[in-house]
C-alpha positions in Angstrom: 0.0 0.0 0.0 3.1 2.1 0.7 4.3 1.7 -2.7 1.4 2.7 -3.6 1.5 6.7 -2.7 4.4 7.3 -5.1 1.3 7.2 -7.5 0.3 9.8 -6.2 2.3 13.1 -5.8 1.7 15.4 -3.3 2.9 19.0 -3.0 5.6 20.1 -1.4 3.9 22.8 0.8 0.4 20.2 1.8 3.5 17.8 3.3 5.0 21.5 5.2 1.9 22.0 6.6 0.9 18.9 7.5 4.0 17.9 9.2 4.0 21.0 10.8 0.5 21.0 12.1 1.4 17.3 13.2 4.3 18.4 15.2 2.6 21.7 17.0 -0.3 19.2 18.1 1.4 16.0 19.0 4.2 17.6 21.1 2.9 20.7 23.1 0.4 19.9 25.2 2.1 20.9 28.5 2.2 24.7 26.4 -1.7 24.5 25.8 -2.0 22.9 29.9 0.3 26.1 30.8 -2.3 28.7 29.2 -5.3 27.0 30.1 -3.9 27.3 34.2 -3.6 31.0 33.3 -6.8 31.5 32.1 -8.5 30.1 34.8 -6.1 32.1 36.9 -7.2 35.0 35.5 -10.9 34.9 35.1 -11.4 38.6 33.7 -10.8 37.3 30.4 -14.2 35.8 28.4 -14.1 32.7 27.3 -14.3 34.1 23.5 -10.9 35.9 24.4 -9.2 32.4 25.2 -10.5 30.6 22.0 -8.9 33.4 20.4 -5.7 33.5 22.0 -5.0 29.9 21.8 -6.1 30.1 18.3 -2.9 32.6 18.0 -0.5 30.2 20.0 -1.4 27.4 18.1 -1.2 29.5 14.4 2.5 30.8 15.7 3.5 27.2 16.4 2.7 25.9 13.4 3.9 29.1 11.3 7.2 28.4 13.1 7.8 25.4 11.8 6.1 25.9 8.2 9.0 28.8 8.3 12.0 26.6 9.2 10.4 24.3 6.7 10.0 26.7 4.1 13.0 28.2 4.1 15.4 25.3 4.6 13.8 22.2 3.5 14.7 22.2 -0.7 14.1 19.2 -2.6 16.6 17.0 -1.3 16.4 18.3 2.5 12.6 18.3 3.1 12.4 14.7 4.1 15.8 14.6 6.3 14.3 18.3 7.9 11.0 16.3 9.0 12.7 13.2 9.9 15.2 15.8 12.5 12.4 17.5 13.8 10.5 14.8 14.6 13.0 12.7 16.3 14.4 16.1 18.2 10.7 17.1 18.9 10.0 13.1 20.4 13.9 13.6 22.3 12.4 17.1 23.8 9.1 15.7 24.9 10.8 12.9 26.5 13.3 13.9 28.2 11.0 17.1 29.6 8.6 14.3 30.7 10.4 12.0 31.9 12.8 14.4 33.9 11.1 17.8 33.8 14.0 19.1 32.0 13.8 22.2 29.6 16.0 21.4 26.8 17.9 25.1 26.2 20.5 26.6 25.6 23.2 25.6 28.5 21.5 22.5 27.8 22.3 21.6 24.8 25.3 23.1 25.3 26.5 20.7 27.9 25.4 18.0 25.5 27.9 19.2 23.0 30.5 19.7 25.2 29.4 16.0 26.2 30.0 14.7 22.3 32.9 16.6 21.6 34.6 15.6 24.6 33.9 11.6 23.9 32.1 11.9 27.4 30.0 8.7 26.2 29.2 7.9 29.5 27.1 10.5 30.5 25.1 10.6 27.4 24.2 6.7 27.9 22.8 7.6 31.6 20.0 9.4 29.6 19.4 6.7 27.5 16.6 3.7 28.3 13.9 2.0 26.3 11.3 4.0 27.0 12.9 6.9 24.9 13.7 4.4 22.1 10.1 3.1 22.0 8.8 7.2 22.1 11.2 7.7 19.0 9.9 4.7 17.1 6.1 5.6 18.6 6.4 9.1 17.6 8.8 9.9 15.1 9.8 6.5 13.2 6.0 5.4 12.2 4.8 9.3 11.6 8.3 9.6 9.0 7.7 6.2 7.0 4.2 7.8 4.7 6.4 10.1 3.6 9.3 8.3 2.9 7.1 6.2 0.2 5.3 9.6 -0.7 6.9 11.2 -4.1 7.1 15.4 -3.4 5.4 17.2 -6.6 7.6 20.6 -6.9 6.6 23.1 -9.6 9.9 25.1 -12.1 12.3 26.1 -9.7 11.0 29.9 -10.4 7.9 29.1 -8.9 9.1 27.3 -6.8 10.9 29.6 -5.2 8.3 32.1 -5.6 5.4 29.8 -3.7 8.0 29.5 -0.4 8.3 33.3 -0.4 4.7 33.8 -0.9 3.4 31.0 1.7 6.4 32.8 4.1 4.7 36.0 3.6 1.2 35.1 3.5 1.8 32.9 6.9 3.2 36.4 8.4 0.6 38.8 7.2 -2.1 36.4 9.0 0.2 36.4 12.4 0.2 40.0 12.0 -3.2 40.6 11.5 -5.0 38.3 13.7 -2.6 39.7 16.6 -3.9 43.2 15.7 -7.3 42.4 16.0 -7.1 42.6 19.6 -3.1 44.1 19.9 -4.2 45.6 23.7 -5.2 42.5 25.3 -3.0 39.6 22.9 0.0 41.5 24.2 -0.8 42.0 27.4 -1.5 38.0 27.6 2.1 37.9 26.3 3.5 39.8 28.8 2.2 38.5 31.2 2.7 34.5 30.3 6.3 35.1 29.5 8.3 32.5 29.7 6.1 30.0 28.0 8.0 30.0 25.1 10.1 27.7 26.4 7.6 25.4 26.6 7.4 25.3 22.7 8.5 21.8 21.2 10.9 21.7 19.4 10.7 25.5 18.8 12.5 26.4 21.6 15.4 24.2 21.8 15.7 25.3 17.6 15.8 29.0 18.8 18.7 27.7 21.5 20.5 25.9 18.6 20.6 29.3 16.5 22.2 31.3 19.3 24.6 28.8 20.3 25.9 29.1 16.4 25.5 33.0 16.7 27.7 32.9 19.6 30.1 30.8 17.9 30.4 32.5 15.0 31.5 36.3 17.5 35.1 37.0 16.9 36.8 35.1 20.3 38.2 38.1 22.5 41.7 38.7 23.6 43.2 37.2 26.6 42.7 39.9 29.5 45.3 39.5 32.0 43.7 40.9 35.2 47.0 40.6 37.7 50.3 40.6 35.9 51.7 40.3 39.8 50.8 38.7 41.9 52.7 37.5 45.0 53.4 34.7 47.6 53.6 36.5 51.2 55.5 34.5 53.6 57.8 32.3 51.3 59.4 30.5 53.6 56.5 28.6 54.5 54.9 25.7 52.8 51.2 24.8 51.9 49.2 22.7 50.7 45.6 22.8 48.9 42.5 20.5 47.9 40.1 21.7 46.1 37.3 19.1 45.8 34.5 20.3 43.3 31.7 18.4 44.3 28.5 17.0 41.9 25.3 17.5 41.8 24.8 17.5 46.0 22.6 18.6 47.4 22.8 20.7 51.4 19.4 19.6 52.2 20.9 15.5 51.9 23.9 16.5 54.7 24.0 15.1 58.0 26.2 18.0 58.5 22.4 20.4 58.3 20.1 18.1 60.3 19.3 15.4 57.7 17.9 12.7 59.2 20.0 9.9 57.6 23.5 10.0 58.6 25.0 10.6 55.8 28.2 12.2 57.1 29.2 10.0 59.5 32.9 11.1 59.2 32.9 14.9 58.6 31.0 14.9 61.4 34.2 13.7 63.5 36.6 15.9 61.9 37.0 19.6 63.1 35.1 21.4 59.7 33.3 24.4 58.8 29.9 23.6 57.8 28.4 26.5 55.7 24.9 25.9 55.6 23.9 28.5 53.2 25.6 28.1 50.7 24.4 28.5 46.6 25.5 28.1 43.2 26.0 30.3 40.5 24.8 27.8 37.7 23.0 24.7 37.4 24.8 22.6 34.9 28.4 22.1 35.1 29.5 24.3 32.0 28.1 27.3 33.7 28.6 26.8 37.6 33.1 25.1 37.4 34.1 28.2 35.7 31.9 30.6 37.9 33.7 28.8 40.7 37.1 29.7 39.6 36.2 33.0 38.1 38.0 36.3 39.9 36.0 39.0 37.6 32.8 40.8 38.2 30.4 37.9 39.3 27.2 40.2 37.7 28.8 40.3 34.5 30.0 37.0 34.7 29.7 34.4 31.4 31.4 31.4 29.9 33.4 33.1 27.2 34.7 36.3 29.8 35.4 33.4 32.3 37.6 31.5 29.5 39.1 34.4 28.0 40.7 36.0 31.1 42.5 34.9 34.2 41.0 32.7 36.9 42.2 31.7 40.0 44.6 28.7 38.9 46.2 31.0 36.6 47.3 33.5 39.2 48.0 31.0 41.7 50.7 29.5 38.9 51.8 33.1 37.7 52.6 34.1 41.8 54.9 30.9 41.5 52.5 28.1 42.8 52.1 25.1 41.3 48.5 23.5 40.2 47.3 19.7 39.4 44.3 19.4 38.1 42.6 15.8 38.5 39.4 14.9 36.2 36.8 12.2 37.0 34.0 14.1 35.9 33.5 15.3 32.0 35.9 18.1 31.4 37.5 21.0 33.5 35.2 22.8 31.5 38.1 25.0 30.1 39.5 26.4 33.5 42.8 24.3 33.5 43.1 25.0 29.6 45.7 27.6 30.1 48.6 25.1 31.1 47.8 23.6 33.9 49.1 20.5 34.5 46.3 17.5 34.3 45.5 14.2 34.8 42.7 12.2 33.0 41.4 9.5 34.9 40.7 6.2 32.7 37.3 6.2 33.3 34.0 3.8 31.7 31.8 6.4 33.1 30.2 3.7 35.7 32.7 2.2 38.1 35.6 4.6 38.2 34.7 6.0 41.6 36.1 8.9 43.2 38.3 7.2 45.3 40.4 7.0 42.5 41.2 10.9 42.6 42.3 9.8 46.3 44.8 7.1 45.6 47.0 9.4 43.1 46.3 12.1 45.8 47.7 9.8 48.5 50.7 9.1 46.5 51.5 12.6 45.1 51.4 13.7 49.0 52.3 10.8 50.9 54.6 8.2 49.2 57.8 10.1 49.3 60.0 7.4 49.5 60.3 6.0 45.7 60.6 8.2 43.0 58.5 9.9 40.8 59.0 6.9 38.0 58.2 4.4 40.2 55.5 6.4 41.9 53.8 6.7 38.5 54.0 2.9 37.3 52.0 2.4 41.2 48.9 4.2 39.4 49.0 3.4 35.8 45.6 1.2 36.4 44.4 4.8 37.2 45.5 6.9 34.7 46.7 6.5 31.0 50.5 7.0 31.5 51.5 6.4 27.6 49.5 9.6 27.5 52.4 12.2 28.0 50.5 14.9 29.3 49.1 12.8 32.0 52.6 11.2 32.7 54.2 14.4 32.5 51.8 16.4 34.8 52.4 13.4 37.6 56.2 13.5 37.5 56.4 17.3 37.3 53.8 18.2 40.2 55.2 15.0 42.5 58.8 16.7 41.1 57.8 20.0 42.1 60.0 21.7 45.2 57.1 25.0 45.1 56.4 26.1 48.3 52.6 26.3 47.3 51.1 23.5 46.2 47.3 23.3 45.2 45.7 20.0 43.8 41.7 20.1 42.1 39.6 17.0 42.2 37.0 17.1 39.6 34.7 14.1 41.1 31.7 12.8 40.1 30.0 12.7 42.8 25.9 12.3 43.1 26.1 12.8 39.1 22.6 11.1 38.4 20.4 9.8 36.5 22.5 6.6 37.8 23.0 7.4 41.3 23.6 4.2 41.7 26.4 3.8 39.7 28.3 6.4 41.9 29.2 4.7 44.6 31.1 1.1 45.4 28.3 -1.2 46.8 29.3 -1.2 50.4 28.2 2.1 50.4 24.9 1.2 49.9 23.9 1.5 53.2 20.4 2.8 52.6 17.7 1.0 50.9 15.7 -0.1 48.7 17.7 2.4 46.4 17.1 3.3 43.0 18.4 1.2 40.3 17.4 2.8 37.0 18.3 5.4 35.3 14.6 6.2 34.5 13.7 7.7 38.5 10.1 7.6 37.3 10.4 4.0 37.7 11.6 3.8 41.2 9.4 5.0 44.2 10.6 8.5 46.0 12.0 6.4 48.6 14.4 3.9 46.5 15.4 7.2 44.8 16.0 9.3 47.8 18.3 5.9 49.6 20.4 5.6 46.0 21.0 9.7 45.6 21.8 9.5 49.9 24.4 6.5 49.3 26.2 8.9 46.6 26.4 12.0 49.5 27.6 8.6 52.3 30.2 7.9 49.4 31.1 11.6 48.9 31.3 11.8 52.5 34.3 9.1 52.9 35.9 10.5 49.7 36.1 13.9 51.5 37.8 12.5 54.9 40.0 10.0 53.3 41.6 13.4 51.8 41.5 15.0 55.0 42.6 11.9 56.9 46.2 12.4 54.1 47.0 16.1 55.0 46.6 15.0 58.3 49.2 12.5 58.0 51.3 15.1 55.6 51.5 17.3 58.6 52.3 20.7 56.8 50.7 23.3 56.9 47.5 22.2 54.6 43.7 22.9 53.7 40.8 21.5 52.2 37.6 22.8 51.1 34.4 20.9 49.5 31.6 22.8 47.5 29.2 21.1 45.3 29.1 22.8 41.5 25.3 23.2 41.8 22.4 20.7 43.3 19.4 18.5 42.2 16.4 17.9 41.8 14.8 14.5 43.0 11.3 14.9 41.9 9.9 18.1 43.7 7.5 20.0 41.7 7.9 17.1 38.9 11.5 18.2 38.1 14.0 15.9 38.4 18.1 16.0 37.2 19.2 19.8 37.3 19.8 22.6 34.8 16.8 24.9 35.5 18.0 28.7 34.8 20.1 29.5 37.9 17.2 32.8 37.9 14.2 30.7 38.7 15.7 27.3 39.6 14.5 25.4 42.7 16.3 25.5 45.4 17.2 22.0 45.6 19.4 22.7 42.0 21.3 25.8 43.4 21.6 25.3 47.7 25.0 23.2 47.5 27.2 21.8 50.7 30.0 24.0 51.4 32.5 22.5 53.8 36.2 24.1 54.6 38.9 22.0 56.7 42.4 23.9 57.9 45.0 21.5 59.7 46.4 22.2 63.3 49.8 23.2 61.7 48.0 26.1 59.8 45.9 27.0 62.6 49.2 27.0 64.9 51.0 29.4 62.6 48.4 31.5 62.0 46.2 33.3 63.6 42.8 32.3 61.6 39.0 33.6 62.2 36.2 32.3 60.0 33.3 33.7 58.3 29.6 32.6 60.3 28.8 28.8 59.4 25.2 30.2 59.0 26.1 33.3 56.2 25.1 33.3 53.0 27.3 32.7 50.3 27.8 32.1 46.7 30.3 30.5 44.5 32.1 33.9 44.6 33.3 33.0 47.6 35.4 30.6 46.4 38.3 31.5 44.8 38.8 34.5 47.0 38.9 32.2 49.2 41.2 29.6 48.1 44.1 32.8 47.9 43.5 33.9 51.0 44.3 30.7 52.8 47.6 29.8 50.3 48.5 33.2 51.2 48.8 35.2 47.6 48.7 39.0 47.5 47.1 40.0 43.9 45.0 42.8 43.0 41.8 40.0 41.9 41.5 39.1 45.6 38.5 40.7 47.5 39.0 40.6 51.1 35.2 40.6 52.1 34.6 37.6 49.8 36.9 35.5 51.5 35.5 32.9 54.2 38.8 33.4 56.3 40.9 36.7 58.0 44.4 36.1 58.4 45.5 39.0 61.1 
């Protein structure tokens, strides 16, 4: 029967519309739910006024596509354009489902960063069968009429001369049934904005245009912020960790009154707890560099955080030295500018971050043999025929600077597989959550696996202390979480709600900071309030204040500590 419809041609613009009348319907439900909770919200509006109004939604929708369809889809694209729409649109609809996740731009951003990066790993968390039987559902079976269908097209003059005529035709009627009632439609607009982003897949297109606007800006020049800066007290040695947490949340901390112990060990070691504490992003791209960033925090952004000096970089232009140590997806271009680094060989599931620990413990601990030797112990860790990861060993392990700072990238509570974050004696809590589809498990069996990830974290975080201890210089550590999660409040679960309206369980973050007796001794130390509020800003101010730099990016009053 199939065969049968290249019998009868259809033309080109009756398989735009219908397509794109298809998608607006199929996928966008939740926009039409969204307006109709508005409207009965608002009841001053009649009920002719609504009719109308979704009647413009619904015409903008489709004249969206019909557009994109128009303009891009020529005689040997239209079928490939329908095919990527609908499997994007089924993708979208899924994923915002399943997770309550708006597919934008840092998004899809972090996906890219995710391909380009051979991050494989995290990509297959977000795969299951459900999303593969929604593709075939409502993408694969919708496609296959037209695949058998043969596409009339008129002379490529009129051709041509049709698309711009529909194009215009579609945009005079917008226009027009908008100005009918201008005073009230845009008022409605106003007032529901926002919604937008509840168009599928219209928004995440939109996202997909800036993100290759931005790309295409001419990159900016390098700013140097401190040409300068200096190490006060010379003499002395010290040692950093810096342990960028994942996706934890402060609510799920012993440490704040949680009422699973899931910090059985912190709780033992003489900490900081800083229970208000929030992020300045809600995916990773956005919230590492924020973290390292020394610039004006309100006019903070991913290419100013990657075109100028961060905190590494002065730490290693004042004459420190900096490791860098990756389990997670990418430093996210802050150790870019020559730092030394270490990849961890990872399969995404059971490297755990204990593994940062062991080449921690021997960079700090295991003095005795040399570097070499030292570096054949680990090689089930890390690559070492890779010479940048070989190199960056030898050289930090090597290195006779009297500041020394080490950044663990961990993976910490990185979901949807929770419980592929942790080594099974730390599942301590259960029934936990063994999907990577949380709809699937009950609140509880979600809650025990993403708690066993924060029990995990926990021991991660003291085994480091537990080394500087035994290093006995003069040493810190200090633990903040890139940004938080969601665990299905409100429907959302996963992260990466715009930091500007995000839940609080995406952006309140544990924030821990440990200083060792011998730093304590030979200086004289106060603290910041546990209870302050405080922001990823915080952080690297923070971080030169206790390895003692003097540079002109350092703001006193954003520092946690006072050295007097």
């Amino acid at each position: 029967m199939l065969n049968k419809l290249k019998n009868y041609p259809i033309s080109f613009s009756k398989i735009i519309f219908g397509y794109s009348i298809f998608i607006a319907f199929i996928f966008n439900s939740d926009l039409i739910e969204k307006l109709d909770k508005y409207f009965l919200s608002s009841p001053s509006h009649s009920s002719v006024f609504e009719i109308y109004f979704f009647f413009i939604i619904w015409s903008a929708l489709v004249f969206f596509l019909s557009i994109l369809l128009f303009i891009l889809g020529g005689r040997y694209l239209l079928k490939p354009l329908v095919l990527i729409l609908l499997l994007s649109a089924t993708m979208i609809s899924y994923y915002k489902q399943t997770y309550g996740i708006q597919v934008e731009q840092d998004i899809i951003e972090s996906l890219l960063d995710a391909i380009t990066e051979g991050n494989t790993g995290e990509i297959k968390d977000l795969l299951h069968i459900k999303l593969f039987t929604s593709i075939v559902l409502t993408a694969v079976i919708p496609f296959i009429p037209l695949w058998f269908i043969k596409i009339h097209y008129p002379s490529l003059i009129r051709e041509c001369v049709l698309r711009l005529s529909w194009v215009a035709g579609m945009l005079i009627f917008l226009v027009v049934m908008i100005a009918i009632n201008y005073k009230d439609t845009s008022l409605t607009i106003r007032d529901t904005r926002g919604i937008n982003k509840e168009a599928i897949p219209h928004y995440a297109i939109s996202s997909i245009f800036s993100i290759v606007k931005k790309s295409l800006k001419t990159k900016p020049q390098y700013v140097t912020l401190d040409n300068n800066p200096v190490i006060l007290s010379p003499e002395q040695e010290i040692v950093g960790i810096i342990v960028v947490g994942e996706t934890a949340r402060a609510d799920r901390m012993s440490l704040n009154g949680y009422n699973k112990k899931t910090n059985p060990l912190l709780e033992k070691q003489q900490i900081i707890n800083y229970t208000e504490a929030y992020s300045c992003g809600t995916v990773t791209k956005i919230s590492v560099p924020c973290m390292f960033f020394l610039g004006d925090y309100n006019s903070f952004s991913e290419t100013k955080a990657r075109y100028q000096q961060n905190l590494l970089n002065i730490v290693e232009k004042a004459g420190g030295d900096v490791l860098w140590l990756e389990n997670n997806s990418s430093c996210k271009n802050v150790c870019e500018n020559g730092t030394k680094r270490i990849d961890i060989i990872t399969d995404a599931e059971n490297t755990y971050d204990e593994v940062l620990v062991k080449i921690t413990e021997d960079i700090l601990l295991n003095n005795k043999t040399s570097a070499d030797n030292s570096l054949n112990s680990i090689k089930k860790y890390i690559d070492i025929s890779r010479s940048d990861n070989a190199s960056s060993f030898v050289n930090f392990k090597n290195s006779k600077k009297k500041r020394s700072l080490i950044v663990l990238h961990t993976m910490g509570s990185h979901g949807p597989k929770y419980h592929k974050r942790f080594p099974k004696e730390f599942e301590k809590f259960k029934p936990s959550c063994k999907t990577n589809n949380p709809q699937e498990c009950t609140q509880e069996e979600l809650s025990n696996a993403f708690d066993n990830t924060i029990l995990y974290t926990d021991f991660v975080v003291d085994s480091l202390i537990e080394i500087l201890k035994k290093q006995n210089k003069q040493s810190f550590l200090i633990y903040a979480s890139d940004h938080g999660e969601s665990l299905g409040e409100y429907g959302l679960y996963l992260h990466g709600v715009p930091v500007s309206f995000a839940p609080k369980e995406q952006v309140h973050i544990p924030w821990v900071i440990w200083y060792s007796d011998k730093y304590k001794k030979n200086n004289k130390i106060s603290f910041a309030k546990s209870e302050e509020k405080i922001t990823h800003e915080f952080f690297p101010h923070t971080i030169l204040k206790s390895l003692k730099i003097k540079s002109t990016t350092l703001k006193e009053e954003k520092s946690l500590i006072r050295l007097n």
